[in-house]
C-alpha positions in Angstrom: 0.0 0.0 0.0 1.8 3.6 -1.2 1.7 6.2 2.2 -0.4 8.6 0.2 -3.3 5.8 0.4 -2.9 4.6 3.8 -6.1 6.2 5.9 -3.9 6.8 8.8 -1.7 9.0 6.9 -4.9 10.8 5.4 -6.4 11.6 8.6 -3.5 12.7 10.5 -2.5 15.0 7.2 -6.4 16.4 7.3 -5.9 17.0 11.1 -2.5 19.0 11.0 -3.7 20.7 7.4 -7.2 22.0 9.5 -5.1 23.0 12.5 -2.9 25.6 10.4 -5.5 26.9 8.6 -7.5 27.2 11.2 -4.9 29.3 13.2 -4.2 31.8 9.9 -7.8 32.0 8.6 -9.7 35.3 8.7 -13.5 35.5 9.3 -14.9 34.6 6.2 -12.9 31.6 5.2 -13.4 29.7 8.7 -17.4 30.6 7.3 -16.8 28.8 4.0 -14.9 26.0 5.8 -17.8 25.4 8.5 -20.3 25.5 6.1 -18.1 22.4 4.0 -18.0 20.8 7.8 -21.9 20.9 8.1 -22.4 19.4 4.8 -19.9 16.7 5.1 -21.2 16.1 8.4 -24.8 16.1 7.6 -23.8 13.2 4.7 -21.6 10.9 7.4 -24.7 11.1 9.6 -27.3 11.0 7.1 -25.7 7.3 6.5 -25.3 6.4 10.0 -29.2 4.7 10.4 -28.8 3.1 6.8 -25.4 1.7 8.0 -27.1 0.0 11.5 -30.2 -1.3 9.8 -27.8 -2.5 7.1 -25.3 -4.6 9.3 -27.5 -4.9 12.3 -30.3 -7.0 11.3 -28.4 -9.1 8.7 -26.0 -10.1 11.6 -28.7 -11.2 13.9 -30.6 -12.9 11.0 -27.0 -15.1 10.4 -26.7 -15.7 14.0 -30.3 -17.6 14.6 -30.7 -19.2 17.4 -27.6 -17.1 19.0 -29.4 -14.1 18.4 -30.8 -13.3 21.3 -28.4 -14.7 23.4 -25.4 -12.3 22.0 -28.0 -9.5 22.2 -28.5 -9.5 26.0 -24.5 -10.4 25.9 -23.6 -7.5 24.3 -25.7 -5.3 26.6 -24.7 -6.9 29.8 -20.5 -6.7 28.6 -21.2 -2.8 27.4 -22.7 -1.8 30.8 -20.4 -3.9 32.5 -17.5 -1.9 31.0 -19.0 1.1 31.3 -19.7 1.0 35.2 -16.1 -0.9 35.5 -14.3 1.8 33.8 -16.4 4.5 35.4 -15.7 2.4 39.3 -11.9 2.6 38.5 -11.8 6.3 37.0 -13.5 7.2 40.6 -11.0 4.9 42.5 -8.5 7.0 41.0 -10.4 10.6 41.6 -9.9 10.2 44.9 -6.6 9.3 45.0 -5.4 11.6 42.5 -7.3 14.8 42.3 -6.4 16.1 45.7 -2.8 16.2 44.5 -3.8 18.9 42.4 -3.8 22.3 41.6 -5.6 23.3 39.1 -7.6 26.4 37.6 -9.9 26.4 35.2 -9.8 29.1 32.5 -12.4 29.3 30.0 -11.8 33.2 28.9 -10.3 33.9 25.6 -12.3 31.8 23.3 -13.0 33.6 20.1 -16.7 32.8 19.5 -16.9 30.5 15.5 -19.2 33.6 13.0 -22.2 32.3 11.6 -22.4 29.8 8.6 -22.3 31.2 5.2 -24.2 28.1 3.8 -26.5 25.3 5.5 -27.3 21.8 3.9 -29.9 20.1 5.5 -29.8 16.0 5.3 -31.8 14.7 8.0 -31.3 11.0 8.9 -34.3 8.5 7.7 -34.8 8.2 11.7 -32.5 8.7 14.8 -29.7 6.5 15.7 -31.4 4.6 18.6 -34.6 4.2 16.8 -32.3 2.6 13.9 -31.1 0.0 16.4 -34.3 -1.0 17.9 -35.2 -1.4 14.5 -32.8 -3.2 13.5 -33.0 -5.4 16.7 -36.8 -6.1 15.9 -36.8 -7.0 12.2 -33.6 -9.4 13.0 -35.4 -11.4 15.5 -39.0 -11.3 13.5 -36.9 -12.6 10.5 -35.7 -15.2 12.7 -38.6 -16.2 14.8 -40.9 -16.0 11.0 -38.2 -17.6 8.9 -38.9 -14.7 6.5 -36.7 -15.9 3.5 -37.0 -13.1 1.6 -36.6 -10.4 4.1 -33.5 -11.9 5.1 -32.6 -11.9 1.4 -33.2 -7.8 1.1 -31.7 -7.0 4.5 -28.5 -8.7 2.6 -29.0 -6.8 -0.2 -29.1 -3.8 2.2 -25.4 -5.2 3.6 -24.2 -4.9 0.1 -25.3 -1.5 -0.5 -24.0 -0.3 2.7 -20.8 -1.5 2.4 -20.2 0.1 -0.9 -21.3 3.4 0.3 -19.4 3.5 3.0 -15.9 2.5 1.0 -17.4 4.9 -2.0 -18.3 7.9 0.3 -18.0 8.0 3.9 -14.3 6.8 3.9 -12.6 8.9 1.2 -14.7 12.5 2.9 -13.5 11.6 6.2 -10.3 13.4 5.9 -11.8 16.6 5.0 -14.3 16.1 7.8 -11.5 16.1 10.0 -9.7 18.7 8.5 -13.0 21.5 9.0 -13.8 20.2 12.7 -10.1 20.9 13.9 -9.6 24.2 11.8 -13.0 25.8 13.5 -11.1 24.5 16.9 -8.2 25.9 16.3 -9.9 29.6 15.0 -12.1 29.3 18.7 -8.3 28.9 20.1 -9.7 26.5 22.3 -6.5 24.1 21.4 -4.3 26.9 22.4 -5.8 28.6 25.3 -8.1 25.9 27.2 -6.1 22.5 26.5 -2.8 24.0 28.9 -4.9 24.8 32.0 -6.6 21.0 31.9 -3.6 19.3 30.7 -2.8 17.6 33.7 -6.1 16.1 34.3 -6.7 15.0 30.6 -3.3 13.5 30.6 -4.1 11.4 33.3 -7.9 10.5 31.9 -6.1 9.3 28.9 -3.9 6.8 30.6 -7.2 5.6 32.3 -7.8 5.0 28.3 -5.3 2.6 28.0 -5.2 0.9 31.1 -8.8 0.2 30.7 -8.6 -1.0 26.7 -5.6 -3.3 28.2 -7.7 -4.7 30.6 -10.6 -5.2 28.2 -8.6 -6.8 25.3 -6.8 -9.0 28.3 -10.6 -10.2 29.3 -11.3 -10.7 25.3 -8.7 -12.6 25.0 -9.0 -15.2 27.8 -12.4 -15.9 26.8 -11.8 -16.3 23.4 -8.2 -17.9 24.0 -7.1 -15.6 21.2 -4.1 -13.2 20.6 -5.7 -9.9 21.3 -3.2 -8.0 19.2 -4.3 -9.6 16.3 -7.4 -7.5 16.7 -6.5 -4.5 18.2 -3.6 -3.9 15.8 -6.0 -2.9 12.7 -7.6 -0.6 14.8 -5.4 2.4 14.0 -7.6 3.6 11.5 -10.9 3.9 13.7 -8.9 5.2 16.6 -7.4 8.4 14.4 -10.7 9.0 12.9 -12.5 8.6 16.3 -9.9 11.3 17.2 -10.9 13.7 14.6 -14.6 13.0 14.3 -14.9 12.7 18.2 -17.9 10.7 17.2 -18.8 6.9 17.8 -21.4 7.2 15.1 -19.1 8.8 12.2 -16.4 6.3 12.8 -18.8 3.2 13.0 -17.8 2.6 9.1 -14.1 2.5 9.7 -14.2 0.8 13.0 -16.1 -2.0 10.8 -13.6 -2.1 8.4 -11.0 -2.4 10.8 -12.4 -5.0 13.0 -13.3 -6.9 9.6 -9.3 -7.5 8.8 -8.6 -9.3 11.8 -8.3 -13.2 11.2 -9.4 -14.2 14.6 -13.0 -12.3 14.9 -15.7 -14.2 13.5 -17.5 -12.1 10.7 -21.1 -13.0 11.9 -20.3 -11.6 15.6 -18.4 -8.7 13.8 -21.2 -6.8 11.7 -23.5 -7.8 15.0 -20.8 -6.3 17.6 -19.2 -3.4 16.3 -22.3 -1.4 14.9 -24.2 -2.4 18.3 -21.3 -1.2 20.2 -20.9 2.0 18.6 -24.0 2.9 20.2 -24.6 1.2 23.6 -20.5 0.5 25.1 -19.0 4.2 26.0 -16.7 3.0 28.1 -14.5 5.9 27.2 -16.3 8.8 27.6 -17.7 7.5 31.6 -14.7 6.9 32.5 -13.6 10.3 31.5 -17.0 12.1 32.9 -16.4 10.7 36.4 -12.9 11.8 37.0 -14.0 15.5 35.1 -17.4 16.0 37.3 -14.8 14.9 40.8 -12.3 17.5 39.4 -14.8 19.9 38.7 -16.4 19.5 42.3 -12.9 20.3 43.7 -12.8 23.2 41.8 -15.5 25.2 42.5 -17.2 23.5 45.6 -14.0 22.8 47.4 -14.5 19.0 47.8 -15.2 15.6 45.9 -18.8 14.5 45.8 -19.2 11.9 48.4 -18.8 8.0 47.9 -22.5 7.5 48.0 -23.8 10.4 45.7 -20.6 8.7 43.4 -21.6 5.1 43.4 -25.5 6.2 43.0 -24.4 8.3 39.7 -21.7 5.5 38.0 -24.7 3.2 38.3 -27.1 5.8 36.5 -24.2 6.2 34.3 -23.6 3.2 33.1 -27.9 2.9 31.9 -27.8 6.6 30.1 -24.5 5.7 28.5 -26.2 2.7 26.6 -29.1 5.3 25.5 -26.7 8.0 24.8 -26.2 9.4 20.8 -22.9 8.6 19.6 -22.4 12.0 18.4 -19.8 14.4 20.0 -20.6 15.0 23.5 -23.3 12.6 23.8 -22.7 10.5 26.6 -22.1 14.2 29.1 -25.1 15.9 26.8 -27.1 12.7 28.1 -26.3 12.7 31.8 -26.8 15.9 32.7 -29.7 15.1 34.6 -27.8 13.2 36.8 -25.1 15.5 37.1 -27.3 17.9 38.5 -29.9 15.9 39.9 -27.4 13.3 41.8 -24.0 15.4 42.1 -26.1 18.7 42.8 -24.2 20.8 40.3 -25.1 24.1 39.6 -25.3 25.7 35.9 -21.3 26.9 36.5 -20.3 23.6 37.2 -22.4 22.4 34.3 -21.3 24.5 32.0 -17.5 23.5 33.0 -17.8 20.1 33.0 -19.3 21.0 29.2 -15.9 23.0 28.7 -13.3 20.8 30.3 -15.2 17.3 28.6 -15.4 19.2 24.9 -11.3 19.5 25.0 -10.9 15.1 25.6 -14.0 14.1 24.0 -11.9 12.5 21.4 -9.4 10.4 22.9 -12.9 9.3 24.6 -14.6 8.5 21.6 -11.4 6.6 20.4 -11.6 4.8 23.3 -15.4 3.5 23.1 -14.6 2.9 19.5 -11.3 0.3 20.1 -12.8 -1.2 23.3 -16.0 -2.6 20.8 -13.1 -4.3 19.0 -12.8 -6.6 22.7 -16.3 -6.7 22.8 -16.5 -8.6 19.3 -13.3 -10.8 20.3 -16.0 -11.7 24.1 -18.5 -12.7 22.0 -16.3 -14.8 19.1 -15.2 -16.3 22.4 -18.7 -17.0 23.8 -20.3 -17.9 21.0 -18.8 -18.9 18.0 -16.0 -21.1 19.5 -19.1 -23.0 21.3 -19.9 -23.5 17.7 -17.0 -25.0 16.8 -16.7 -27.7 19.5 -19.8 -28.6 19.1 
């Protein structure tokens, strides 16, 4: 493969690219370029629904009699995760957080002008409603033996695919490119991200230790090399980066998954499409240690261990629900971060600030911890298969 077509390469070059021009453009080109973002945006998740109801259902038609078992699998091993990560995030909170000094400093933010040019592309139907969707036909095709549904939802598989390699894939890069130049114009890369370094350093590492610990799980279960999947997922993890969106990567992270030898392709187009919606590990993990930080910092002390537990529980439910669009999983807690952790609309609108400058090294992270989830459920399922 030449370096000019490796995706990596691509996204990384579209990244740095929208960072410089972001920092030299004037007024009215950052307008043209955020009006190209909301259009390319609008297509990527105009395609997101079609891409669930395309690989969803199809996967849980192949699965048969598995299918509901690897359903309620997939949901206990996401929330499992979630909570996990979000139980050892808050083990280290209070360890870690009172070591630190830190001030928040949200001033300085040049505000993004107004769009010179909107495109509206709603979606067929929202991302949830896709899944359940999805979920229902599978198992009606199943429980019916509907022949020829199954046939179409194929069909639908097809089609997918080849919009996704014909359309979603080779746009990505500019995506990218737009979402980090209006970032870099706000000068929210320059000004914010030095004041929170410490504290998004340290959530990051809680990235890793956590994917280690998942893909160490995955493969016991499966008794697999775990490598051998998370190696291909360099792709998904840089576009997770740029997009900061589960949804918008779900087409890469499929591809991806899809090269590894030792994940069955059934479980696959089931796991990582189902995952890119319901497992956030990721971003709970990061929300638990920012709200703790962001307690210390305005109200002087942590939340207590109670009003903590009572919330990663909570957590752990909205995080299956939330939209795996930037922001979701914080966007669909606040409830609970006010409700449970009593803050007020200044710590709300920090928590906002402070979870806006990691949300995509969180997003990467949900997207590569799916990949363990697939390898779980190879393990659980298909190898049963095979002995049997």
């Amino acid at each position: 493969m030449k370096l000019r077509d490796n995706l990596i390469v691509k996204l990384l070059l579209g990244l740095v690219i929208g960072i410089v021009i972001g920092m030299v453009a004037n007024e009215a080109l950052i307008q043209v370029i955020l009006s190209i973002k909301q259009i390319l945006g609008q297509v990527i998740f105009y395609m997101v629904p079609l891409i669930i109801l395309g690989f969803i259902t199809p996967a849980i038609t192949d699965l048969k009699d598995n299918a509901s078992k690897m359903l309620f699998a997939a949901l206990g091993i996401a929330y499992l995760s979630s909570i996990g990560a979000a139980f050892f995030s808050m083990v280290a909170g209070y360890s870690i957080i009172p070591m630190l000094n830190i001030v928040p400093k949200t001033e300085g933010v040049r505000e993004l002008p107004e769009l010179v040019f909107q495109l509206g592309i709603p979606a067929i139907m929202p991302v949830m409603t896709a899944l359940f969707t999805s979920i229902v036909f599978g198992l009606a095709i199943i429980w019916t033996k509907s022949e020829g549904f199954e046939r179409l939802f194929k069909e639908l598989n097809n089609i997918m695919m080849g919009l996704v390699q014909k359309v979603v894939i080779p746009i990505l890069p500019f995506f990218i490119a737009t979402t980090f130049a209006g970032l870099a114009y706000e000068g929210a890369i320059l000004t914010q991200f030095p004041v929170f370094l410490a504290v998004i350093l340290i959530v990051i590492i809680g990235h890793y230790i956590w994917l280690a610990l998942l893909y160490g799980i995955g493969g016991f279960i499966s008794k697999e090399n775990p490598w051998e999947v998370l190696r291909h997922y360099g792709p998904a993890y840089m576009t997770a980066l740029g997009t900061m969106s589960s949804a918008a990567t779900l087409p890469v992270a499929l591809a991806c998954a899809r090269k590894s030898k030792v994940l069955d392709r059934q479980v696959t187009d089931f796991a990582i499409p189902i995952g890119a919606t319901i497992h956030l590990c990721g971003s709970v993990l990061t929300e638990v240690f920012f709200v703790m930080t962001v307690s210390q910092i305005l109200y002087g002390q942590l939340p207590a261990l109670g009003s903590m537990i009572i919330f990663i529980l909570l957590l752990g439910i909205f995080a299956i629900g939330a939209p795996g669009i930037p922001g979701g999983t914080v966007m669909a807690s606040l409830g609970i971060i006010t409700g449970v952790l009593l803050f007020d609309e200044t710590g709300v609108a920090l928590m906002l600030t402070i979870f806006a400058l990691q949300d995509s090294f969180g997003t990467a992270c949900n997207v590569t911890g799916d990949g363990a989830i697939a390898l779980m459920l190879t393990g659980l399922f298909k190898k049963k298969e095979k002995l049997s």
